[in-house]
ZADRENBA-429352 format. One record per residue (C-alpha): x, y, z; residue in one letter; residue number from 1. Coordinates in steps of 0.25 Angstrom, whole numbers, plus 5000, padded with zeros to 4 digits. Each point is the difference from the previous one (the first is absolute). Layout:
N
<X X, Y Y, Z Z, code A, pos NUM>;
...
This chain:
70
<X 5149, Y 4940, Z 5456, code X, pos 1>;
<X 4996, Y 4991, Z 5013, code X, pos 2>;
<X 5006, Y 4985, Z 4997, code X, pos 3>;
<X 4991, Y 4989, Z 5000, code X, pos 4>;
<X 4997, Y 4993, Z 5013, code X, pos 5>;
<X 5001, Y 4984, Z 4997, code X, pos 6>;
<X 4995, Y 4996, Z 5015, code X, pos 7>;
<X 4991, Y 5010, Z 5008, code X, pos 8>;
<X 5004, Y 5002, Z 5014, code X, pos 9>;
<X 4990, Y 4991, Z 5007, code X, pos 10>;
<X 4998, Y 5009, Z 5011, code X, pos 11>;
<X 4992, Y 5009, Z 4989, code X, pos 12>;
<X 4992, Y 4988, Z 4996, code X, pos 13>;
<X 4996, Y 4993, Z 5013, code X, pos 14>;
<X 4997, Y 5015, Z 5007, code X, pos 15>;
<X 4990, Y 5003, Z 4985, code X, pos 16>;
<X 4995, Y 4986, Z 5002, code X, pos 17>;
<X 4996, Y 5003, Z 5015, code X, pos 18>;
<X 4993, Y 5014, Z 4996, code X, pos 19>;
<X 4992, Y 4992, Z 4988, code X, pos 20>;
<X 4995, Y 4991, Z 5009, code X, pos 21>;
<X 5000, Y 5007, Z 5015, code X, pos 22>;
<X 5008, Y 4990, Z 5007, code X, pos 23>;
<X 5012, Y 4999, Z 5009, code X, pos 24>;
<X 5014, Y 5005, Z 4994, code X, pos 25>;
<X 5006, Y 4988, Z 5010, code X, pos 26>;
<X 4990, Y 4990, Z 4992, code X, pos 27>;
<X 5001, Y 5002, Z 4986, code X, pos 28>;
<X 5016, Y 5002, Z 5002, code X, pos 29>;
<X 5000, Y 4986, Z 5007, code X, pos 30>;
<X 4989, Y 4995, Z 4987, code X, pos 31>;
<X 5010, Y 5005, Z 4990, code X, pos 32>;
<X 5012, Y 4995, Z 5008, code X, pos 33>;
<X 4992, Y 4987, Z 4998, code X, pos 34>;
<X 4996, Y 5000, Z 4987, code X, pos 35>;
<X 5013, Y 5004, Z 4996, code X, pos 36>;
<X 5007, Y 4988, Z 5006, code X, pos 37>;
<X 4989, Y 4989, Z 4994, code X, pos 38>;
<X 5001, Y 5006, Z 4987, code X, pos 39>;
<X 5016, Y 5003, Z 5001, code X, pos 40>;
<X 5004, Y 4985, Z 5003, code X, pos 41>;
<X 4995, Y 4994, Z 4987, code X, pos 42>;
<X 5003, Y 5013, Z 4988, code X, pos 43>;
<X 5011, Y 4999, Z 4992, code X, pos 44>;
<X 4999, Y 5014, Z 4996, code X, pos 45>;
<X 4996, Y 5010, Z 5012, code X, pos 46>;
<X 5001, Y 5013, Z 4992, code X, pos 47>;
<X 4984, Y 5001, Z 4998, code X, pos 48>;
<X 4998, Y 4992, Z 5014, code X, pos 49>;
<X 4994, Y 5013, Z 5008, code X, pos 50>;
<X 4989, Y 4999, Z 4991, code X, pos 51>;
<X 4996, Y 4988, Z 5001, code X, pos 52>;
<X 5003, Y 5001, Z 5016, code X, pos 53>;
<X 4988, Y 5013, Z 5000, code X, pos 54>;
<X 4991, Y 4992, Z 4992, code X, pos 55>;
<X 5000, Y 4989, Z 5010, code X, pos 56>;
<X 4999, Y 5011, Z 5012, code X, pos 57>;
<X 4989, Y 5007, Z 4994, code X, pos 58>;
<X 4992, Y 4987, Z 4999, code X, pos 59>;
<X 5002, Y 4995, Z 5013, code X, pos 60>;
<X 4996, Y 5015, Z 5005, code X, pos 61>;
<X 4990, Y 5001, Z 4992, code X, pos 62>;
<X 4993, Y 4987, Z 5005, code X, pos 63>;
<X 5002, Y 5006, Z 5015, code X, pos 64>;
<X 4995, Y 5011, Z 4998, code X, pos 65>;
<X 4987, Y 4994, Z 4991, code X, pos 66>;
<X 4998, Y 4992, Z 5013, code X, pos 67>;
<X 4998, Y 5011, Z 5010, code X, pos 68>;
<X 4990, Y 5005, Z 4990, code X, pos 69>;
<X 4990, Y 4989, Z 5003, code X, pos 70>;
């Protein structure tokens, strides 16, 4: 039986969030670094943070890339 991951490895997440949205490894690392640390100062409970944290990435992303469209 495989045990329950609580935290993904962020490095899974950032490098699936560069692939969704074709940009740079090295941006959306430093995006979600970000994100983290705004989100991070003020929760009092981190376990489900990530989420919120690719929420975030994924908006500011998707935003970028809905500019280069026009």
């Amino acid at each position: 039986m495989r045990a329950l991951q609580m935290h993904p490895n962020p490095e899974v997440i950032v490098a699936s969030l560069a692939a969704q949205f074709d940009a740079p490894v090295d941006d959306v690392a430093s995006l979600y670094e970000s994100e983290w640390a705004d989100l991070a100062a003020d929760a009092q409970v981190t376990n489900y943070l990530h989420i919120f944290v690719v929420r975030h990435v994924q908006d500011i992303l998707r935003k970028r890339t809905s500019g280069k469209r026009h």
